[in-house]
C-alpha positions in Angstrom: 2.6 -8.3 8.5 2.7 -10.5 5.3 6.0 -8.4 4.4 7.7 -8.9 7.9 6.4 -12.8 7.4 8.3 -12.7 4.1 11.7 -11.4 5.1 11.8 -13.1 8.6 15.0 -14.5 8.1 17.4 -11.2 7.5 16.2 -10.3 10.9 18.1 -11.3 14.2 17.7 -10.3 17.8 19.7 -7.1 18.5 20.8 -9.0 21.9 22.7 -12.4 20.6 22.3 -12.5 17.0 20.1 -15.1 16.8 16.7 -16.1 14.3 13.7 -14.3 15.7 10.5 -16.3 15.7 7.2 -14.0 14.6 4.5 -15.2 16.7 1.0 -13.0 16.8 2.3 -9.7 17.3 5.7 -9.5 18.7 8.9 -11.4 17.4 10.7 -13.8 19.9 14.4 -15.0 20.6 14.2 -18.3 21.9 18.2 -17.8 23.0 17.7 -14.8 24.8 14.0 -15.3 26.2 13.0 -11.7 24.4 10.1 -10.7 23.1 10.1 -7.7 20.4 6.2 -6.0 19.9 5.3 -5.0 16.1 4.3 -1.8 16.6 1.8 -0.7 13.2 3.9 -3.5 11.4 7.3 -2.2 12.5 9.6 -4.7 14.7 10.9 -2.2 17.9 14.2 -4.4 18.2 15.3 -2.5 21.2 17.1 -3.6 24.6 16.9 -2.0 27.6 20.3 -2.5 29.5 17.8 -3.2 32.4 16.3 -6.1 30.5 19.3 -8.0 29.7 22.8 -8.4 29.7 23.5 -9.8 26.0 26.8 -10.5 26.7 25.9 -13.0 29.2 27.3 -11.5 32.3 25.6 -10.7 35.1 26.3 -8.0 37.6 
């Protein structure tokens, strides 16, 4: 987690390319309203076309 702590800011949320936020054991966008779980210290930065519509538009 320390490592993940360190290099925070090269990631960004797969959805809208903004900072991700680590908070206890996921990573949040505060744009999108996401939350990523860290799985055995790996971020699973993946977006269900269900979940979300990065582009904005809705159906």
């Amino acid at each position: 987690m320390e490592e993940l702590r360190k290099n925070i800011n090269v990631l960004a949320c797969p959805c809208c390319k903004d900072r991700l936020e680590l908070k206890e054991n996921y990573l949040f966008c505060k744009r999108c309203n996401l939350k990523y779980p860290i799985i055995d210290g790996i971020p699973q930065l993946v977006v269900s076309v269900d979940e979300v519509w990065c582009s904005g538009e809705k159906g």
